[in-house]
FIKOLZA-1660 file (N, C-alpha, C; in steps of 0.1 Angstrom, whole numbers, plus 5000, padded with zeros to 4 digits):
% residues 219
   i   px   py   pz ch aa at
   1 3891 5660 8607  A  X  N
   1 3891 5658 8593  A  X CA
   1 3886 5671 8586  A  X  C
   2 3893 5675 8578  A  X  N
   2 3888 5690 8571  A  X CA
   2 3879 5684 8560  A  X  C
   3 3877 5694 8552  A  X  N
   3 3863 5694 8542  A  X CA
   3 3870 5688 8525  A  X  C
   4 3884 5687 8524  A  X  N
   4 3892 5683 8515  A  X CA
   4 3889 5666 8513  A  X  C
   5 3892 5662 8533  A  X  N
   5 3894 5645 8535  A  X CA
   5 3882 5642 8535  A  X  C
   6 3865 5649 8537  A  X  N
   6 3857 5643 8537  A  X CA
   6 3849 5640 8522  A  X  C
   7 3855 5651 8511  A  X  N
   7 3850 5651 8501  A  X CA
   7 3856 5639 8491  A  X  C
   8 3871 5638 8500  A  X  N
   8 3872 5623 8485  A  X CA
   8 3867 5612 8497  A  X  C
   9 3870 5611 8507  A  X  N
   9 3858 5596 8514  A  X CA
   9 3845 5596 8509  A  X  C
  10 3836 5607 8504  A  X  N
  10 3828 5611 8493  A  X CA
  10 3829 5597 8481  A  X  C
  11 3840 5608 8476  A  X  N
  11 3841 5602 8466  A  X CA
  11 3848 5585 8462  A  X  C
  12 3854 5582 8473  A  X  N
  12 3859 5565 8473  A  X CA
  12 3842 5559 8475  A  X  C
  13 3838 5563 8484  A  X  N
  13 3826 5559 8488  A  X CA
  13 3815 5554 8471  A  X  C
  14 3815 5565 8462  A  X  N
  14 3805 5562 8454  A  X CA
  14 3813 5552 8444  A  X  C
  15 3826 5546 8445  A  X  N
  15 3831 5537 8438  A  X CA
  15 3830 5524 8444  A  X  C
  16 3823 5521 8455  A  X  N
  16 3823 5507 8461  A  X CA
  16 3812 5502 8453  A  X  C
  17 3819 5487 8454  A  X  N
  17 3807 5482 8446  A  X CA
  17 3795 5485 8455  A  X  C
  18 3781 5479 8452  A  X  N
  18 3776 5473 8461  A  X CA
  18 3770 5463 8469  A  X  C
  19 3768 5463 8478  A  X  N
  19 3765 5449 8491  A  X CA
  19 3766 5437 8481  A  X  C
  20 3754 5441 8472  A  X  N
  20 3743 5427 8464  A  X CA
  20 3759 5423 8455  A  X  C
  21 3766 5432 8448  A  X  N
  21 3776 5425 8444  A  X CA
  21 3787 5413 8451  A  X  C
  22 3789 5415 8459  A  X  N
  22 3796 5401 8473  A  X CA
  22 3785 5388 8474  A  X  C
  23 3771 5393 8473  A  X  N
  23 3763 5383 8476  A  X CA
  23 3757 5374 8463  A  X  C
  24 3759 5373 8452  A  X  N
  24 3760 5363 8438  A  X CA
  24 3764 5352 8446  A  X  C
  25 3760 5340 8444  A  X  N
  25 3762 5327 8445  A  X CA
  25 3769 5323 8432  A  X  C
  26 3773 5329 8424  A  X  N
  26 3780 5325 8409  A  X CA
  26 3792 5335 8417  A  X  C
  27 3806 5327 8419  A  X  N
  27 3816 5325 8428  A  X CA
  27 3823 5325 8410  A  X  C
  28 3817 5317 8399  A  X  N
  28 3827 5322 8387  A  X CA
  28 3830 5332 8377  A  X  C
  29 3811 5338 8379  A  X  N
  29 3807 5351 8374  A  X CA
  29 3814 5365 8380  A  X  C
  30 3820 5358 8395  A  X  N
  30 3822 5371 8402  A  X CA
  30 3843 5376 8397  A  X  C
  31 3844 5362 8399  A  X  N
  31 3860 5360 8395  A  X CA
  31 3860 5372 8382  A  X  C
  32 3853 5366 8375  A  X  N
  32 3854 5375 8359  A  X CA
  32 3854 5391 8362  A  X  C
  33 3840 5398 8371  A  X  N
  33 3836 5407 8376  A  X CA
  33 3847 5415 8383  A  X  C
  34 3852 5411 8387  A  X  N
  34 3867 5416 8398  A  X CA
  34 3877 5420 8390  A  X  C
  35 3878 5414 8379  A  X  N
  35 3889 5418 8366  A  X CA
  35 3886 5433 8363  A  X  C
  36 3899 5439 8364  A  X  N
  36 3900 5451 8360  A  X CA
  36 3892 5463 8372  A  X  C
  37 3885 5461 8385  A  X  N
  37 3884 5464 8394  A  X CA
  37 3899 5470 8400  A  X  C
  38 3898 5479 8411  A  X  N
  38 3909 5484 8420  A  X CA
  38 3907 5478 8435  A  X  C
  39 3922 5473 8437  A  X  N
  39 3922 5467 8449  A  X CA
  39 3931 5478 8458  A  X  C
  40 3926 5481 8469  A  X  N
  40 3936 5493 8475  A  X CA
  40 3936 5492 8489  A  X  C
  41 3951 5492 8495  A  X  N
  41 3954 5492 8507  A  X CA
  41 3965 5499 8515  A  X  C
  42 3956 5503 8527  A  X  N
  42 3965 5518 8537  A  X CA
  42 3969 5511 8548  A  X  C
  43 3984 5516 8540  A  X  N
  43 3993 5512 8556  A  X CA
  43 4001 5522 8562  A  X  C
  44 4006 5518 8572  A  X  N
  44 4013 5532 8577  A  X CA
  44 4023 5536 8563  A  X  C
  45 4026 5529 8557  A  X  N
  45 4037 5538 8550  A  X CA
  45 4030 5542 8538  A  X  C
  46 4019 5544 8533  A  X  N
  46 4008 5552 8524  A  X CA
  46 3997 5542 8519  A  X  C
  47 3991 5550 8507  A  X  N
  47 3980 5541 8499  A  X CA
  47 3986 5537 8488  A  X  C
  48 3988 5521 8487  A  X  N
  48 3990 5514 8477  A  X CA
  48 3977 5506 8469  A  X  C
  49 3978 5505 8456  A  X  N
  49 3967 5502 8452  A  X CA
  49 3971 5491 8434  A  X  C
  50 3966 5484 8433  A  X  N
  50 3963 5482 8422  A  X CA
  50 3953 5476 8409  A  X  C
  51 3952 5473 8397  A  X  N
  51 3937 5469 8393  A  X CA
  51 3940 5455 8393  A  X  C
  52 3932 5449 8396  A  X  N
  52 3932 5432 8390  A  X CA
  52 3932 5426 8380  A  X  C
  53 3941 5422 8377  A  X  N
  53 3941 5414 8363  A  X CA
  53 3937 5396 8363  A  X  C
  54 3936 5393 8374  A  X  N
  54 3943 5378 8374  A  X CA
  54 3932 5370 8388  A  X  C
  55 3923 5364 8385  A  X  N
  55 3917 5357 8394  A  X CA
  55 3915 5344 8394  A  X  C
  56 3909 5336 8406  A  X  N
  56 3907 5322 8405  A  X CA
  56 3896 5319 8412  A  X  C
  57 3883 5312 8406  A  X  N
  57 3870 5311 8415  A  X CA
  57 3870 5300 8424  A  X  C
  58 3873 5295 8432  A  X  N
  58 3867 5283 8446  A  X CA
  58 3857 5285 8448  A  X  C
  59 3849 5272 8445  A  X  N
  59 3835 5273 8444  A  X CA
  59 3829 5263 8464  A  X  C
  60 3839 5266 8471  A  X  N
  60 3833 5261 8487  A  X CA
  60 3828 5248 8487  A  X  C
  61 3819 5244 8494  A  X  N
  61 3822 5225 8496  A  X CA
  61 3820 5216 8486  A  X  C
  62 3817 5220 8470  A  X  N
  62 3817 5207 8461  A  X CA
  62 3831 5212 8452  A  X  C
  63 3838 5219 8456  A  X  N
  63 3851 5218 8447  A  X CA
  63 3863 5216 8456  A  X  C
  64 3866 5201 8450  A  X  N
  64 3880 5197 8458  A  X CA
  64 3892 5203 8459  A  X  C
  65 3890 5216 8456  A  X  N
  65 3904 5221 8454  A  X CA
  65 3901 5239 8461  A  X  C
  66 3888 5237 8474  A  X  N
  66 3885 5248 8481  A  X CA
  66 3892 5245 8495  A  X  C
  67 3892 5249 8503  A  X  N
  67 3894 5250 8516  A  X CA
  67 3885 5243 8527  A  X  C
  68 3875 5247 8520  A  X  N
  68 3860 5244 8521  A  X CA
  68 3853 5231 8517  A  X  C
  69 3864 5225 8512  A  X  N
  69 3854 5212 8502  A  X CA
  69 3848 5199 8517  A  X  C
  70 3841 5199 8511  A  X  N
  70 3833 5188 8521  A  X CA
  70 3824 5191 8531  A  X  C
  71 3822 5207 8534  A  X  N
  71 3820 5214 8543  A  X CA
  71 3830 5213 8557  A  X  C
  72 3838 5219 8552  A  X  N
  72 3853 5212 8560  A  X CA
  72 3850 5228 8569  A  X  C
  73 3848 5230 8582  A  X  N
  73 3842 5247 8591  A  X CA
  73 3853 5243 8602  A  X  C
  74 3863 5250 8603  A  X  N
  74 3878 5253 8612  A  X CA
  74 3879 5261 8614  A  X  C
  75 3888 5265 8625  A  X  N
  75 3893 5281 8630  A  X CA
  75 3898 5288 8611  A  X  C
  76 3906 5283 8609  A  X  N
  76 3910 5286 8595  A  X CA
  76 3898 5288 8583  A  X  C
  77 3891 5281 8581  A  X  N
  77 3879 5286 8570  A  X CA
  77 3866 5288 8578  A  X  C
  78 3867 5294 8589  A  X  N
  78 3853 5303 8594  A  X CA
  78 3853 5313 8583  A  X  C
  79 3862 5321 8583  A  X  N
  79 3864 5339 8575  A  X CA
  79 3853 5333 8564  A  X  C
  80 3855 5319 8558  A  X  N
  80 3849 5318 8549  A  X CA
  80 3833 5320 8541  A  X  C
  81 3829 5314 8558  A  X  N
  81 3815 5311 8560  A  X CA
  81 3809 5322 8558  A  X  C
  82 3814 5330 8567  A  X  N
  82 3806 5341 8568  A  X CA
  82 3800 5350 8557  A  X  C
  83 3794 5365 8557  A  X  N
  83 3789 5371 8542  A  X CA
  83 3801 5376 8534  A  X  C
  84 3796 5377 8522  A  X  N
  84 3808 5381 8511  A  X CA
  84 3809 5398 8516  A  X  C
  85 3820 5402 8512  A  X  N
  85 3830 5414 8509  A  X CA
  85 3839 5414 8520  A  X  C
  86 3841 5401 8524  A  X  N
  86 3855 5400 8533  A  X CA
  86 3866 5398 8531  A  X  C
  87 3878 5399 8533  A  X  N
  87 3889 5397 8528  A  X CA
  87 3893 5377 8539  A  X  C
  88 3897 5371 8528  A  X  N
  88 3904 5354 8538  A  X CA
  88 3920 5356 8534  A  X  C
  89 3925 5356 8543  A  X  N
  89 3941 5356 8541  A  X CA
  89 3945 5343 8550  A  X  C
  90 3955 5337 8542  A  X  N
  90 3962 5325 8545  A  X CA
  90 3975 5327 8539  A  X  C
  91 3986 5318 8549  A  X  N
  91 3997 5317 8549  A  X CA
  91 3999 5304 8538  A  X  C
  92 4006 5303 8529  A  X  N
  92 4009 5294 8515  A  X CA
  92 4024 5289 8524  A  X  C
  93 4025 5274 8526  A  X  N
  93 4036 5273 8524  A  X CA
  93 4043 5280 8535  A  X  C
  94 4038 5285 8547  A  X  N
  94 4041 5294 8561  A  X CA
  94 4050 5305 8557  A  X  C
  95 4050 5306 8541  A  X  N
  95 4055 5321 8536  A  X CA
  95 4055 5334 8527  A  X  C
  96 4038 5331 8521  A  X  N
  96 4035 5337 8513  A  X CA
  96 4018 5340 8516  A  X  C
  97 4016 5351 8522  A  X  N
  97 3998 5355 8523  A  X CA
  97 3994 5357 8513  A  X  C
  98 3985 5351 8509  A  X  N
  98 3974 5350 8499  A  X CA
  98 3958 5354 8502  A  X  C
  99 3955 5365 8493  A  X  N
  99 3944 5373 8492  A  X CA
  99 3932 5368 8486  A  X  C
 100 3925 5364 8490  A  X  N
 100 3910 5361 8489  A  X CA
 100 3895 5368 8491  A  X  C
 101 3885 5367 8480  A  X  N
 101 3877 5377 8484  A  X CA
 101 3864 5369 8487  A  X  C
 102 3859 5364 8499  A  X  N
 102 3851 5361 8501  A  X CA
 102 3836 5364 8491  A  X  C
 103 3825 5353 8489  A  X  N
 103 3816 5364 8479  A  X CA
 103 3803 5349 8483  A  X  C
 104 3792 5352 8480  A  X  N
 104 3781 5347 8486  A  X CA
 104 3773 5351 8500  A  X  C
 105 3765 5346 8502  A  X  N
 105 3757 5350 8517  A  X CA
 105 3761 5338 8524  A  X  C
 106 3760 5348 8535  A  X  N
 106 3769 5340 8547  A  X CA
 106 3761 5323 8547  A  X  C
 107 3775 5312 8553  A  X  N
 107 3770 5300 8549  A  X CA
 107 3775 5296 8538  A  X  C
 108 3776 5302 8526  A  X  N
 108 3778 5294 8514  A  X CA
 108 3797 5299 8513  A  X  C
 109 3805 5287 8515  A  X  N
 109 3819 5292 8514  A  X CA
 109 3827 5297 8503  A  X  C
 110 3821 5304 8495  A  X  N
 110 3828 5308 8480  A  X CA
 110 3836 5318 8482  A  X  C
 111 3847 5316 8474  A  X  N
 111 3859 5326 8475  A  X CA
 111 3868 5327 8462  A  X  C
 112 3873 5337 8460  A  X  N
 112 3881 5343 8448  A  X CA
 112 3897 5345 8448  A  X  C
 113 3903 5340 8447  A  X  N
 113 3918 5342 8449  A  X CA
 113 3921 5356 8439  A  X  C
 114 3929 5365 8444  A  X  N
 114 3935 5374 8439  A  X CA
 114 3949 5371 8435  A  X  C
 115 3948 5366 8417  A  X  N
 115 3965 5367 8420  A  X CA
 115 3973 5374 8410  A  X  C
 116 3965 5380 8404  A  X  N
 116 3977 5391 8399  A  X CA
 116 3971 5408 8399  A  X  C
 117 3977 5417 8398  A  X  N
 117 3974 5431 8401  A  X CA
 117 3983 5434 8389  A  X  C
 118 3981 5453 8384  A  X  N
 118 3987 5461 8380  A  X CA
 118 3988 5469 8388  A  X  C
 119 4002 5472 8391  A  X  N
 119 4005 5487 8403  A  X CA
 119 4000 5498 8394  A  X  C
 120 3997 5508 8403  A  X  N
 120 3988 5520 8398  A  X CA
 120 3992 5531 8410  A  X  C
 121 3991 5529 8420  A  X  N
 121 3994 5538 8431  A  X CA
 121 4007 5535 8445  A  X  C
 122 4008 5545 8445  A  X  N
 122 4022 5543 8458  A  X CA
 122 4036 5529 8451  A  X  C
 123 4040 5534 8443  A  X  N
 123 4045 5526 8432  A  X CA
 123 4060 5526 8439  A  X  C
 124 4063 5540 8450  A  X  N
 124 4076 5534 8452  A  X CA
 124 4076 5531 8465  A  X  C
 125 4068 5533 8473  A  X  N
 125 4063 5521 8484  A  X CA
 125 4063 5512 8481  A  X  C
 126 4058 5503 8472  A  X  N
 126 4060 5488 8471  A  X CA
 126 4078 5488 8465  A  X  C
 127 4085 5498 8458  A  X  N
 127 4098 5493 8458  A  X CA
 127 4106 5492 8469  A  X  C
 128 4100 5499 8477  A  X  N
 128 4108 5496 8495  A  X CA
 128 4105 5483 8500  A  X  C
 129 4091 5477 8495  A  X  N
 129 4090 5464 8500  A  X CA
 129 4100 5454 8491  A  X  C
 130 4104 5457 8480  A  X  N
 130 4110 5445 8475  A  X CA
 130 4124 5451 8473  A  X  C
 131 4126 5462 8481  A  X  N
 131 4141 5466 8478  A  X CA
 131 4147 5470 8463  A  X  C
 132 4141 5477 8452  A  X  N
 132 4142 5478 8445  A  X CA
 132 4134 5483 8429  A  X  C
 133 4132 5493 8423  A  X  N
 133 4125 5499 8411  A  X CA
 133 4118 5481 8410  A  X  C
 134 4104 5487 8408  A  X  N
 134 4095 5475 8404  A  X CA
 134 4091 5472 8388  A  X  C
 135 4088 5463 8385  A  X  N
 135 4084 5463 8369  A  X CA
 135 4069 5460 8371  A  X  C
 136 4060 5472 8369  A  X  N
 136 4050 5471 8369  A  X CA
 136 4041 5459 8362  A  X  C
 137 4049 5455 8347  A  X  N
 137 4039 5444 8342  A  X CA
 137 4042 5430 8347  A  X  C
 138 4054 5428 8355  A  X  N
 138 4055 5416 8362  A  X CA
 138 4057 5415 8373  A  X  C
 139 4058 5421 8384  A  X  N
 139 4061 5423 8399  A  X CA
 139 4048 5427 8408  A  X  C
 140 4040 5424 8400  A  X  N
 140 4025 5421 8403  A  X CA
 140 4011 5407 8400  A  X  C
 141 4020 5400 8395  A  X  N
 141 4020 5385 8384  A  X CA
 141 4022 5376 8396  A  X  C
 142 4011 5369 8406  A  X  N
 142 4016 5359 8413  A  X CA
 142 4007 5367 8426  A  X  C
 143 3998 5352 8436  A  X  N
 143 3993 5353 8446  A  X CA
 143 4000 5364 8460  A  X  C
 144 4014 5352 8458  A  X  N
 144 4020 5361 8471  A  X CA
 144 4028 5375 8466  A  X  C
 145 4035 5378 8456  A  X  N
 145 4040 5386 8448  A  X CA
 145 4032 5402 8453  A  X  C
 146 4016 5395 8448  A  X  N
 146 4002 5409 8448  A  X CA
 146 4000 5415 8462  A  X  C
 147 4002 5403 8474  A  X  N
 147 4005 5405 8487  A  X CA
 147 4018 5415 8493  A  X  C
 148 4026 5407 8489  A  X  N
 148 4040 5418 8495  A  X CA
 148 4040 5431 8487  A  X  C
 149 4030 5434 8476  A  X  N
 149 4033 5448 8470  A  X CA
 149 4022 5457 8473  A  X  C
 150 4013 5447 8481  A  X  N
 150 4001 5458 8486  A  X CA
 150 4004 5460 8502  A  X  C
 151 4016 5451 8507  A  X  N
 151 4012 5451 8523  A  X CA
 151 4003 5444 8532  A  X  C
 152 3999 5434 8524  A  X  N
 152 3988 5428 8527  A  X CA
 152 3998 5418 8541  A  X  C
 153 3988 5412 8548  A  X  N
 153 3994 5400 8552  A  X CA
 153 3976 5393 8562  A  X  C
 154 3984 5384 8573  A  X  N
 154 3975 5375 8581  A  X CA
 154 3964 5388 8588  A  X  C
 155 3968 5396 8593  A  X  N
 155 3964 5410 8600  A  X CA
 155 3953 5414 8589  A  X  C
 156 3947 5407 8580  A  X  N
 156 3942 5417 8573  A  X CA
 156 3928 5406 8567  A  X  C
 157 3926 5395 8577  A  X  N
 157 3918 5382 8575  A  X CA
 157 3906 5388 8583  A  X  C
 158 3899 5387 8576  A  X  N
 158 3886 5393 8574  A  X CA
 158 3879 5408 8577  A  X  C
 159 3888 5411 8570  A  X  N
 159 3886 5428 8565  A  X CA
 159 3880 5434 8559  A  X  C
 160 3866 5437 8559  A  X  N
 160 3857 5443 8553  A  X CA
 160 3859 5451 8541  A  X  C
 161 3857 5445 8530  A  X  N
 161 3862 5450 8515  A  X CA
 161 3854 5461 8512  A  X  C
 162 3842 5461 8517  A  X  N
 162 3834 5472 8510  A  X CA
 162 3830 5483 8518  A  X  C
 163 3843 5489 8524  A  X  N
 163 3840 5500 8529  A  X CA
 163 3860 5504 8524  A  X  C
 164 3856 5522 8528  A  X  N
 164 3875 5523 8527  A  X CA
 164 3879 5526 8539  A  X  C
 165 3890 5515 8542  A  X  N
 165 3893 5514 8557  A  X CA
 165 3907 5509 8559  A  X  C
 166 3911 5496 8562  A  X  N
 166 3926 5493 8556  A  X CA
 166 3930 5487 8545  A  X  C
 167 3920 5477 8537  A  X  N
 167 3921 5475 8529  A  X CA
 167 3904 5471 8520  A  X  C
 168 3902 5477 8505  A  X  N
 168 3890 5475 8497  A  X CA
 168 3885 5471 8482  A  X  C
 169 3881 5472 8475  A  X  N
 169 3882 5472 8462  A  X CA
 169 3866 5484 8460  A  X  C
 170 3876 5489 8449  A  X  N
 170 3863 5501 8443  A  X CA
 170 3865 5501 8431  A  X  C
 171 3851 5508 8420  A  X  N
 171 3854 5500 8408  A  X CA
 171 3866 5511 8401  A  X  C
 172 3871 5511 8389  A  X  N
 172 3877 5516 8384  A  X CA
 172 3877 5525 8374  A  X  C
 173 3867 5523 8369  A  X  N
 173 3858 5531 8355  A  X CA
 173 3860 5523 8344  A  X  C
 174 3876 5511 8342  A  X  N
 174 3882 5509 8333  A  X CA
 174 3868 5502 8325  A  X  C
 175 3871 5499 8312  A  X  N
 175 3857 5491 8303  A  X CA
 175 3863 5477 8300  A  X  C
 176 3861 5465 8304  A  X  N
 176 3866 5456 8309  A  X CA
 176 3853 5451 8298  A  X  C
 177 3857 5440 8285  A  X  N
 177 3848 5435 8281  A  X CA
 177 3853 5422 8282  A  X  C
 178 3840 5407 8279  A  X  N
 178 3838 5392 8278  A  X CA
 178 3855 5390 8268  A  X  C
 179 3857 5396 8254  A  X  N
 179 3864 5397 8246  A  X CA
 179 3879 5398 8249  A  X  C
 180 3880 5404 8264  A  X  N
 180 3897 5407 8265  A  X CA
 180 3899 5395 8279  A  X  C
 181 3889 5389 8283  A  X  N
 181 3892 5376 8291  A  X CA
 181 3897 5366 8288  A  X  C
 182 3907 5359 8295  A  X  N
 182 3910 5343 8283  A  X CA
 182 3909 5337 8300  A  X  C
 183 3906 5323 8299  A  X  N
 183 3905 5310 8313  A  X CA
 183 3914 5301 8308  A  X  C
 184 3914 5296 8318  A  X  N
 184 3921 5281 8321  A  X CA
 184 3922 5274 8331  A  X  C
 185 3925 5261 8338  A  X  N
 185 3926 5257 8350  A  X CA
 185 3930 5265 8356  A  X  C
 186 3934 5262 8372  A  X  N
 186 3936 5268 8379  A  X CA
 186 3951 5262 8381  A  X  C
 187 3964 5270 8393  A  X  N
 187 3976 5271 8391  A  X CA
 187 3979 5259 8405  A  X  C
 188 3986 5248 8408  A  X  N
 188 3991 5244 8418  A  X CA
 188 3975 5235 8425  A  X  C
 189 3967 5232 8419  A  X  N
 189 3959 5225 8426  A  X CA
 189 3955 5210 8419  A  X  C
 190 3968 5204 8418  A  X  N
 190 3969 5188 8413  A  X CA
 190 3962 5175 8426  A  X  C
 191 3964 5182 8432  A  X  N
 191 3955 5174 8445  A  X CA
 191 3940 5177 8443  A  X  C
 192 3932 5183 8435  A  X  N
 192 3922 5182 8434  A  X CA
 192 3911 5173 8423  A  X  C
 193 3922 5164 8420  A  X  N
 193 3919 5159 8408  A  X CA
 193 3910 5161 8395  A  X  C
 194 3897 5156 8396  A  X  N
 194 3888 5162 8386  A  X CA
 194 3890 5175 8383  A  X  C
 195 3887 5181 8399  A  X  N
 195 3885 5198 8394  A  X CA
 195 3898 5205 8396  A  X  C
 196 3908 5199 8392  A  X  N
 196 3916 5207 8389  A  X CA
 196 3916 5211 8377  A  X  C
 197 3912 5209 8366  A  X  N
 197 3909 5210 8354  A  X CA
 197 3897 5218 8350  A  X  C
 198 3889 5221 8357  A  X  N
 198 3882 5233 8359  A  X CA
 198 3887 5244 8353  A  X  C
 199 3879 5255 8341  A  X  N
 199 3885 5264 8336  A  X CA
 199 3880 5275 8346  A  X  C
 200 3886 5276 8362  A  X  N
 200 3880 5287 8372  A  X CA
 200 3896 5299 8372  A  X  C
 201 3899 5301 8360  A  X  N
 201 3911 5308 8364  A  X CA
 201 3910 5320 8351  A  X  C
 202 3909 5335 8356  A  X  N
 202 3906 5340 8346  A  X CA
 202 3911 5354 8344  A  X  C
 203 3919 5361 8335  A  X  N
 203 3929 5367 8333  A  X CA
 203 3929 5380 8324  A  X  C
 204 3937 5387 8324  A  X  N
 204 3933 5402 8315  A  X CA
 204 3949 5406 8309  A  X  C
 205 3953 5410 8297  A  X  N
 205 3965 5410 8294  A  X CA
 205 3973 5424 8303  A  X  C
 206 3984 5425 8306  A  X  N
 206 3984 5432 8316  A  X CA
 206 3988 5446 8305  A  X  C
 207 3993 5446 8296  A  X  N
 207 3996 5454 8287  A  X CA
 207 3988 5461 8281  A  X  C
 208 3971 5451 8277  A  X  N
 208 3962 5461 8274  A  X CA
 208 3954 5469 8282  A  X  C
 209 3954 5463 8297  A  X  N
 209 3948 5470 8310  A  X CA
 209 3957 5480 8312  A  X  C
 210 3971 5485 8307  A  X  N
 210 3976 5496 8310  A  X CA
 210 3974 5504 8297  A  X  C
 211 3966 5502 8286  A  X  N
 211 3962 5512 8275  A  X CA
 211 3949 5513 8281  A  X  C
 212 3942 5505 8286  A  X  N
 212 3930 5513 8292  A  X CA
 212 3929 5520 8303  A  X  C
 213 3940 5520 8313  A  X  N
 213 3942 5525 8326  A  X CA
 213 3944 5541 8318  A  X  C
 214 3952 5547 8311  A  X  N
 214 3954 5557 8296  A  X CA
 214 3946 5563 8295  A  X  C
 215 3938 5555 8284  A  X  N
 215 3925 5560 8284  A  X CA
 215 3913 5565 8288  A  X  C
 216 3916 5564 8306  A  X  N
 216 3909 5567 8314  A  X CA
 216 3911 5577 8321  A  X  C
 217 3928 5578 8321  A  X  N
 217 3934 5590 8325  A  X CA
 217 3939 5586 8341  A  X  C
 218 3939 5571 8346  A  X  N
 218 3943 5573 8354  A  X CA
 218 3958 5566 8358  A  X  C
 219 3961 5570 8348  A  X  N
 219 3981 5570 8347  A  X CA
 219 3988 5579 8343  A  X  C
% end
């Protein structure tokens, strides 16, 4: 590695969050937190990256609409248990990998769905994955969508977020305030009854996150 590649691992490095951020037991506080954050992932065909717009908090065994609810512990939601800044990937439907960010200290099953992004990097790499010029403000809108345009898949279940490696989140600089958030339930979890109605779903307009992305200079 020359002195070029060690100086920006440098510098990815000083954008990770850190440790204590994964470990919050406020699983809704963190959802919000993640907004407007960079999600970024290296695969053989380059670094694709984008910021978050779009999250959903699972609050682990007292919300019926977790994986986790009941203290439900399986080959499938161990990733869960464990300490936060891990990546949980699950198959939707045996056709769509869905990105989750583990967050609490190990034991407590809290997890964040990732489901919308703004592309920002390797923009025509992800048009190879979908065969086609992408539309940045909607071809990043949706759980599995955010997956096939980062490369993500099952290979990438429990993947240490907070380092840069194959896949991470680091912050972004963007200024993400309470003001440009709006909530609501959460999407497809009618089986959860009560808490489906839960306002754990929380969002960033994707149009003003690309005047801040501008303003930052990193577009």
């Amino acid at each position: 590695m020359d002195s070029s590649d060690g100086d920006q691992e440098m510098r990815i490095s000083e954008r990770l969050p850190d440790r204590d951020f994964y470990m919050d037991g406020d699983v809704v506080g963190i959802s919000k937190r993640l907004l407007g954050m960079k999600i970024v992932s290296n695969t053989p065909d380059g670094i694709c990256s984008g910021i978050i717009t779009e999250t959903e908090a699972y609050a682990g065994e007292t919300d019926r609409a977790s994986h986790a609810f009941g203290g439900r512990l399986t080959q499938r939601t161990e990733v869960m248990y464990r300490e936060g800044g891990i990546a949980y990937v699950y198959l939707c439907y045996g056709l769509h990998s869905l990105l989750n960010v583990v967050t609490g200290p190990a034991g407590l099953p809290h997890a964040v769905l990732l489901r919308g992004i703004l592309p920002l990097e390797g923009i025509g790499i992800m048009g190879g994955r979908v065969k086609r010029s992408i539309n940045v403000h909607k071809d990043g809108l949706g759980p599995g969508k955010l997956t096939r345009l980062l490369g993500v898949g099952k290979s990438h279940n429990g993947t240490d977020l907070k380092c840069n490696g194959l896949l991470w989140i680091e912050k972004s600089g963007l200024s993400i305030t309470e003001s440009m958030i709006t909530s609501g339930p959460r999407i497809g979890i009618d089986y959860a009854g009560e808490d489906a109605g839960l306002p754990y779903r929380f969002l960033l307009d994707v149009v003003q996150v690309e005047r801040e992305i501008k303003k930052a200079g990193l577009m």
